[in-house]
C-alpha positions as CSV (number, residue, x, y, z in Angstrom):
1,X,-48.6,100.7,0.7
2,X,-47.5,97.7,2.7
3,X,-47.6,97.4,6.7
4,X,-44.8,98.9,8.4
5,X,-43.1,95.3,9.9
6,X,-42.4,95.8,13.7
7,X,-39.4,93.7,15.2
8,X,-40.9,94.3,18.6
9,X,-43.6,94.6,20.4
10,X,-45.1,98.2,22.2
11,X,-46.3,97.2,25.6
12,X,-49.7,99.2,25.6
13,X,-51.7,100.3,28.2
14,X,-54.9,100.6,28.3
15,X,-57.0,103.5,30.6
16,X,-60.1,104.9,30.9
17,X,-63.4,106.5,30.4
18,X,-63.3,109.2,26.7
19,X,-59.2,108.6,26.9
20,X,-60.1,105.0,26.3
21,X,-62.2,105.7,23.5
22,X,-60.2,108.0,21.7
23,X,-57.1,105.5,22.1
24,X,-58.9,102.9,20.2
25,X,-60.4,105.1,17.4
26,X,-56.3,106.2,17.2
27,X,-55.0,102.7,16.2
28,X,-58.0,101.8,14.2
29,X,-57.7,105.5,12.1
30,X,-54.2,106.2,12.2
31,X,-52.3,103.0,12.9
32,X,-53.6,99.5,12.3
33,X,-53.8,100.9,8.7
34,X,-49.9,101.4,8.1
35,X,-48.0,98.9,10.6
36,X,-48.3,95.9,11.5
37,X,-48.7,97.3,15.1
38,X,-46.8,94.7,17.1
39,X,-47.7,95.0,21.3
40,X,-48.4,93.5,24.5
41,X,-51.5,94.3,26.2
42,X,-52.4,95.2,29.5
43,X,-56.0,96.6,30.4
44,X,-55.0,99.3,33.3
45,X,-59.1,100.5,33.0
46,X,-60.2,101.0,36.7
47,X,-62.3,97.9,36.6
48,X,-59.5,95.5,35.5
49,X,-57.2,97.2,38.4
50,X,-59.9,96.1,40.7
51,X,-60.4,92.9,39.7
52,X,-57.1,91.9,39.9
53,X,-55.8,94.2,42.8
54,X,-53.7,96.2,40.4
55,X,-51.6,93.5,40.1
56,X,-52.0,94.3,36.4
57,X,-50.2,97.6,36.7
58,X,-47.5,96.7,38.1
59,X,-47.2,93.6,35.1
60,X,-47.7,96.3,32.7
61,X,-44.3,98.1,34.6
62,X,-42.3,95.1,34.7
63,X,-43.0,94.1,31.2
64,X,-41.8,97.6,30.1
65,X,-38.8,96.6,31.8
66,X,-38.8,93.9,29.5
67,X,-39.7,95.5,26.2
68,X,-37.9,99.4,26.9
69,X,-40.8,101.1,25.4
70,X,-44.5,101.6,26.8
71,X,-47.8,103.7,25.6
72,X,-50.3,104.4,28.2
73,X,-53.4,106.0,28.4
74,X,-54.9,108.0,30.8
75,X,-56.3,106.4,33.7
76,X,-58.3,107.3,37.0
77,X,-56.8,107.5,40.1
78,X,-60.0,106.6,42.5
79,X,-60.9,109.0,45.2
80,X,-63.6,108.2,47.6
81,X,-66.4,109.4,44.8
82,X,-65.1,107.4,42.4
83,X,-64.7,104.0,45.3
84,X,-68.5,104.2,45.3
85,X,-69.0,104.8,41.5
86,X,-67.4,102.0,40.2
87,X,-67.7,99.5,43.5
88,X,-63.8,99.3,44.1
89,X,-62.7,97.2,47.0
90,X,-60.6,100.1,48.0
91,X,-58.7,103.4,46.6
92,X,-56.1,102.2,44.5
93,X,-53.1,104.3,44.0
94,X,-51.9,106.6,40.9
95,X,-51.6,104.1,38.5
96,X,-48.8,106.3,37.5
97,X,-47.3,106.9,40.7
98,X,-47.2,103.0,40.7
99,X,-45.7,102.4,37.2
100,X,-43.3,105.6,38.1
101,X,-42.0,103.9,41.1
102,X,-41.0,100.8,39.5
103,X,-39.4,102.2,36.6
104,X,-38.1,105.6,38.1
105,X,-36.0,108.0,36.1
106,X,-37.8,111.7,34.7
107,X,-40.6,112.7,33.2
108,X,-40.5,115.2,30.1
109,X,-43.2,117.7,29.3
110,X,-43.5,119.2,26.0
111,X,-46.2,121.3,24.5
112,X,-47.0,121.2,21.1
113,X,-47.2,124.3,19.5
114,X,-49.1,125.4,16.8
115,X,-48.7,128.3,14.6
116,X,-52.2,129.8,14.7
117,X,-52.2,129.6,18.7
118,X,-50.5,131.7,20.9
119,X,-49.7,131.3,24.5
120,X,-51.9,132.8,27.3
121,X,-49.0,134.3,28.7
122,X,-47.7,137.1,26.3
123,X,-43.9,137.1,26.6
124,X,-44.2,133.4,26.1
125,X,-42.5,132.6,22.5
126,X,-40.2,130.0,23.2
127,X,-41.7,126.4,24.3
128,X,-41.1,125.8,27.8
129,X,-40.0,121.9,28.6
130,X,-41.0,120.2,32.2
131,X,-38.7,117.8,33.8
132,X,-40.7,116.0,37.2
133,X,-39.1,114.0,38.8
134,X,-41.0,110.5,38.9
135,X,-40.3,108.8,42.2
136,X,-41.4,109.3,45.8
137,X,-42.6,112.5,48.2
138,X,-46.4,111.9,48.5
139,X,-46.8,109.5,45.7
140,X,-45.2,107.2,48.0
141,X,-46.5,108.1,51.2
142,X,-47.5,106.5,54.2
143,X,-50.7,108.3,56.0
144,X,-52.3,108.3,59.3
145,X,-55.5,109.6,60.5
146,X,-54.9,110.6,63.9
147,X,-57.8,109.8,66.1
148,X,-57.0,112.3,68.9
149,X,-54.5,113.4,71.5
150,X,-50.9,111.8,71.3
151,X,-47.2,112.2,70.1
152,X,-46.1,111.6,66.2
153,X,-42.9,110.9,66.0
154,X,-40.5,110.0,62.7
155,X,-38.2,106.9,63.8
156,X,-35.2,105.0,61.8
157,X,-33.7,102.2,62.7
158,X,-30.7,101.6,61.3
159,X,-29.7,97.8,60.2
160,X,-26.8,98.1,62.9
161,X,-29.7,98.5,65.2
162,X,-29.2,102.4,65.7
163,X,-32.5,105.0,66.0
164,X,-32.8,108.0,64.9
165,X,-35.6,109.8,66.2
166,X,-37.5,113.5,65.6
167,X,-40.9,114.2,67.3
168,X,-43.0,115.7,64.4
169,X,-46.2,117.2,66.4
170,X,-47.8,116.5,69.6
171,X,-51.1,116.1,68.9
172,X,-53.9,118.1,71.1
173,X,-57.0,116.2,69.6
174,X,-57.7,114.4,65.8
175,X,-56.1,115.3,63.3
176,X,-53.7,114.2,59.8
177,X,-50.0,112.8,59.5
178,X,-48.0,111.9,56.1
179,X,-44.7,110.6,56.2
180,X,-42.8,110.7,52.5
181,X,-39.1,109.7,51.2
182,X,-36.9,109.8,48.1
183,X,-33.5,108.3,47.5
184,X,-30.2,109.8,47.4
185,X,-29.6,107.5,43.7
186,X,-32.9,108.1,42.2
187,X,-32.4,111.8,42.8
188,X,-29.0,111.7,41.5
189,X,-30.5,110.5,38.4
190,X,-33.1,112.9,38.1
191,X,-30.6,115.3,38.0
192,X,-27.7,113.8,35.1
193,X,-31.4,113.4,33.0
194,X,-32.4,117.0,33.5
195,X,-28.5,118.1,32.5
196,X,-28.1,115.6,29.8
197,X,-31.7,116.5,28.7
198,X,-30.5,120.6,28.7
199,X,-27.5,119.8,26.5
200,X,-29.4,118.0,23.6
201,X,-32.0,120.8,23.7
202,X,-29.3,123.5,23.8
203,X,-31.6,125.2,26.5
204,X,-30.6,126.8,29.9
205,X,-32.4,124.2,33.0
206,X,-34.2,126.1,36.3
207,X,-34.5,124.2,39.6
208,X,-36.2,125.1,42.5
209,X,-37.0,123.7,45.5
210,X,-38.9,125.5,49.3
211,X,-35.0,124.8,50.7
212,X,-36.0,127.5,53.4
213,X,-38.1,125.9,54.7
214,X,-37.5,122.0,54.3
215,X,-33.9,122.3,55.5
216,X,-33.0,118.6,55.4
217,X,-35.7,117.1,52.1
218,X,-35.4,119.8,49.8
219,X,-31.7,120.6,50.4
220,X,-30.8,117.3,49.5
221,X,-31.8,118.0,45.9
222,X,-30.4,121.5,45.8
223,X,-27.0,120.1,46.9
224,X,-27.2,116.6,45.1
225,X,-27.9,118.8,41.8
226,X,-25.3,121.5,42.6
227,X,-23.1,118.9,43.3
228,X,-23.1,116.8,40.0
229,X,-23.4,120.0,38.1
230,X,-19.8,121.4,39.4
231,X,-18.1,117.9,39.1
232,X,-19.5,116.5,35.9
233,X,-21.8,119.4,33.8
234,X,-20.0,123.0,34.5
235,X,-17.7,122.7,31.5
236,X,-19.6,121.2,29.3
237,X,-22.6,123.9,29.6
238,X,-19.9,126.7,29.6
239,X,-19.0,125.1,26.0
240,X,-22.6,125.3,24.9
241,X,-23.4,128.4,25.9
242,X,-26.1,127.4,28.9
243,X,-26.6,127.8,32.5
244,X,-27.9,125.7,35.3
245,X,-30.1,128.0,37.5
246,X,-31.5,127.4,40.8
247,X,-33.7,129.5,43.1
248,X,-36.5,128.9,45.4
249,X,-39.6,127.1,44.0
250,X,-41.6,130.3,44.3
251,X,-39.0,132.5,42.6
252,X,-38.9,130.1,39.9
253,X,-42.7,130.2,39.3
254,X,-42.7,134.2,39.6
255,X,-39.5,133.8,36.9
256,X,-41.2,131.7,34.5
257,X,-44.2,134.0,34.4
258,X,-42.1,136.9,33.3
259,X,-39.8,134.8,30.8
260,X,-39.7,134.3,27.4
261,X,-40.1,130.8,27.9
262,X,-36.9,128.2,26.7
263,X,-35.9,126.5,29.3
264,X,-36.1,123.3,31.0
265,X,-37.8,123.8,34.5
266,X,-36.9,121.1,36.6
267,X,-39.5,120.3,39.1
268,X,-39.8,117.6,42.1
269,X,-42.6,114.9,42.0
270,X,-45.7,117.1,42.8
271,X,-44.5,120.1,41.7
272,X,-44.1,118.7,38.2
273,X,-47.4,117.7,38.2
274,X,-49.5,120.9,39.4
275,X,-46.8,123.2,37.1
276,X,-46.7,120.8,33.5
277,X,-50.5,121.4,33.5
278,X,-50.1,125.1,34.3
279,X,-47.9,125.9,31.3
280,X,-50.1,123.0,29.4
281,X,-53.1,125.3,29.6
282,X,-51.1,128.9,29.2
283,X,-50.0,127.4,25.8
284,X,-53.4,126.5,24.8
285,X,-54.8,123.5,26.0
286,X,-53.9,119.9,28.9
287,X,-55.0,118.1,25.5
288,X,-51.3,119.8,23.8
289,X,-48.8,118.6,26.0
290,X,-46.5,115.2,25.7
291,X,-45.1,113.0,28.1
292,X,-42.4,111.2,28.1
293,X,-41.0,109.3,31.4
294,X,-37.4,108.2,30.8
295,X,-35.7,105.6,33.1
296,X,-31.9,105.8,33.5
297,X,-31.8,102.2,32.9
298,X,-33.2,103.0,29.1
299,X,-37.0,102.1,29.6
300,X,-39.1,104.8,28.2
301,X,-43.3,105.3,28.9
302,X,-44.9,107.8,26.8
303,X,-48.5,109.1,27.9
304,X,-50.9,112.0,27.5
305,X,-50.3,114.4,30.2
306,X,-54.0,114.8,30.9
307,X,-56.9,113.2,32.5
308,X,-59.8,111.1,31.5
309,X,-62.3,113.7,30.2
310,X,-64.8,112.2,32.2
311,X,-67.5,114.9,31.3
312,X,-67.2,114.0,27.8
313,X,-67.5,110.2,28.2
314,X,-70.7,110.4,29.9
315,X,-72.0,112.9,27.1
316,X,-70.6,110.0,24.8
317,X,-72.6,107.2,26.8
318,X,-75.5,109.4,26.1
319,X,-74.8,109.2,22.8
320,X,-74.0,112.7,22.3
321,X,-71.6,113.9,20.2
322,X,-67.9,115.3,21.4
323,X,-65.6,117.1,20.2
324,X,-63.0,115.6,22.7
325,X,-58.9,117.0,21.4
326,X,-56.8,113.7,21.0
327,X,-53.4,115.3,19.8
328,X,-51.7,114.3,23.2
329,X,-52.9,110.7,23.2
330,X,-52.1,110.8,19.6
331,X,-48.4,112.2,20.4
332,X,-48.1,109.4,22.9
333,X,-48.5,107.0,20.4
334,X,-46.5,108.5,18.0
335,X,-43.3,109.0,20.4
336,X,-43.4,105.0,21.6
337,X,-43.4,104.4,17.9
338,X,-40.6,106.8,17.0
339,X,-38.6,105.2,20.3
340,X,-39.5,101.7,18.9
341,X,-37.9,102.1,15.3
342,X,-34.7,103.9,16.8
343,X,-34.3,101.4,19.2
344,X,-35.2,98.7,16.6
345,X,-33.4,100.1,13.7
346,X,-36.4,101.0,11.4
347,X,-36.2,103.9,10.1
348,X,-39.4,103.6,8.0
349,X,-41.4,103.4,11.8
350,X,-39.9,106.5,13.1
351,X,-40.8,108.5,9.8
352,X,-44.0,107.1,9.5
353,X,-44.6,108.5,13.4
354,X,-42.8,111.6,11.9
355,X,-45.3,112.5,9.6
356,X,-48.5,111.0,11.2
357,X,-47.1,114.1,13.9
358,X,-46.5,117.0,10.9
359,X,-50.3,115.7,9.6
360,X,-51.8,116.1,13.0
361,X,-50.5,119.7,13.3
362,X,-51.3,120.4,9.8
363,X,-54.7,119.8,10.0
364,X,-54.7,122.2,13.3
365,X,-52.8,125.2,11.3
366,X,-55.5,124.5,8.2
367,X,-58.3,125.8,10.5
368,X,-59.7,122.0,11.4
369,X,-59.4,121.2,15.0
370,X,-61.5,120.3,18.3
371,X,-63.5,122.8,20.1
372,X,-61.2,123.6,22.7
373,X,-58.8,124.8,20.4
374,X,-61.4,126.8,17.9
375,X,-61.7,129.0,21.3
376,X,-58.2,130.0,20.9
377,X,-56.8,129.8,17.9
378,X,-56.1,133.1,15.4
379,X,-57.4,131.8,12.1
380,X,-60.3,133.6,10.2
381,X,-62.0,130.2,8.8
382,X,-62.0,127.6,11.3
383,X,-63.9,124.3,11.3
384,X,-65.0,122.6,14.5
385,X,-65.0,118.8,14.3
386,X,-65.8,116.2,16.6
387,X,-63.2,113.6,17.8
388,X,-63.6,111.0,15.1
389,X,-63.9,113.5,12.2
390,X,-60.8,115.2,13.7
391,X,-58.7,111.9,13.7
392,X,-60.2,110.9,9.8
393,X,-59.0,114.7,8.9
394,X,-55.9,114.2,9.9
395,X,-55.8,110.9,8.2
396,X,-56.8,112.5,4.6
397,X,-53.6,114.9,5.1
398,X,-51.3,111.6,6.4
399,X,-52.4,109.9,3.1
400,X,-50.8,113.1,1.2
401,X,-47.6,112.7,2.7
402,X,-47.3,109.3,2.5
């Protein structure tokens, strides 16, 4: 067949360690083959962050900016380990929380679901979809390590010169201090997404915050949410049929546990990120879940929603053989492209991405599929493959459709 012509380009993102690997073997299997894959580069691997002082990820944000759509693989976020490991000049940042910041908006979770694997959680039959909220609290902190004895104190000044001022701790010897912030506008748009989000899905959205407790912080969102809902959403999930729900953040948790599953949970920054790989792993695997950040000014960033599998790129350096599960990197690539031909008007793109997804979750229900998932799945003939096999298996079944 001929290449798929792309108007323009992806702006691609490069990561790290078996992520960067599989992301390669992805467009060379499943991709190059069938378009005439059209994008901008940008190496976000640890080493290249270094190098240039991550100047390159925040290019990478402003030229999704440019383009709308983005494709990123997983990347490491240092820690002091991984300082020494790879001979950083410092600890750089999320890489996320960086290209998060710039773009803002909400990030949706999905899992993909397969047939011949069931949830971890029993009363789980419905898909449950993760909205985090992608800007501030501790991704955007400010931290202090307190050397000993003294008074921390949180201090505005206003630009008419006024202070506020609230003494946080007086401190009896060392210790830690974070300071964090959000914005009344980027909240506000966190919210509209998760409502908007709730209507095209048809699906009831959960919120919860620690309100109780954070009196001033976490009550904003309750009452910014509460707020738009009553004044711009009430009516219009009254006609569908849905419900906004909020409760506490631990209520919420205990709820989801004991639900069917279905609805959107709506989560703030962190809490998105600990809970989207909780319900990852209940329905099967971190490798099974998409990501999807959505700016309100119309950029989108689709990612896997997992980690580097750094145990299984340094089997890999030692030329062992993996059997690493690439359907999340795959879906990443697969939703940019989808995004891309709507956006671009060409339809043949988005059904090309269309089926390259139905092939990839074909070759699953057939009984081929990664080890992780031959640990869980309910099939009576099951063959584990390693990660390129997987990907040229999937191919064979793309081939079919096309």
């Amino acid at each position: 067949m001929e290449k798929i012509k792309m108007k323009t380009p992806l702006v691609e993102m490069d990561g790290d360690e078996m992520t960067r690997i599989i992301w390669h073997s992805i467009k060379e299997i499943l991709i190059k083959p069938y378009i005439d894959l059209k994008t901008e580069y940008y190496d976000l691997g640890l080493k290249n962050r270094d190098e240039t002082n991550d100047q390159v990820t925040i290019d990478s944000a402003m030229a999704t900016k440019k383009y709308g759509v983005a494709v990123k693989c997983a990347g490491i976020t240092p820690n002091a380990q991984r300082v020494k490991e790879y001979n950083l000049k410092q600890m750089w940042k999320s890489p996320n929380g960086t290209i998060r910041a710039i773009l803002d908006g909400t990030v949706f979770r999905m899992p993909i679901t397969v047939n011949s694997i069931k949830p971890f959680v029993q009363s789980w039959t419905k898909p449950i979809f993760i909205a985090r909220h992608a800007y501030g609290d501790i991704y955007k902190n400010a931290e202090i390590r307190v050397p000993g004895a003294g008074k921390a104190e949180l201090v505005f000044t206003a630009e008419n010169g006024e202070v506020l001022r609230e003494t946080i701790f007086d401190f009896k010897g060392p210790g830690i201090l974070m300071g964090m912030h959000n914005l009344d506008k980027s909240i506000e748009s966190f919210a509209r997404a998760c409502f908007h989000f709730a209507l095209d899905q048809k699906t009831d959205l959960w919120f919860g915050t620690k309100d109780t407790v954070s009196k001033t912080y976490d009550h904003r969102f309750k009452d910014i949410f509460q707020e738009i809902f009553d004044n711009e959403y009430k009516e219009r999930f009254e006609t569908a049929k849905t419900s906004y729900f909020y409760t506490l953040i631990d209520d919420v948790v205990a709820r989801v546990m004991r639900s069917e599953g279905g609805m959107l949970w709506a989560c703030k920054n962190y809490d998105g990120d600990v809970m989207s790989d909780m319900v990852a792993s209940a329905f099967g695997s971190l490798a099974m879940m998409t990501s999807v950040l959505v700016s309100p000014d119309g950029y989108y960033e689709y990612e896997a929603a997992h980690g580097t599998v750094t145990r299984h790129y340094y089997q890999h350096l030692e030329g062992k053989e993996t059997s690493t599960n690439s359907m999340a990197t795959l879906f990443a690539w697969t939703g940019a492209l989808k995004k891309r031909g709507e956006l671009d008007d060409i339809p043949s793109l988005s059904d090309f991405a269309e089926k390259l997804e139905k092939a990839a979750i074909k070759t699953i229900e057939e009984g081929v599929m990664t080890k992780d998932l031959a640990l869980l799945a309910e099939l009576s003939n099951i063959k584990v493959v390693n990660t390129g096999d997987f990907l040229k298996e999937v191919n064979t079944r793309l081939i079919a459709m096309l």
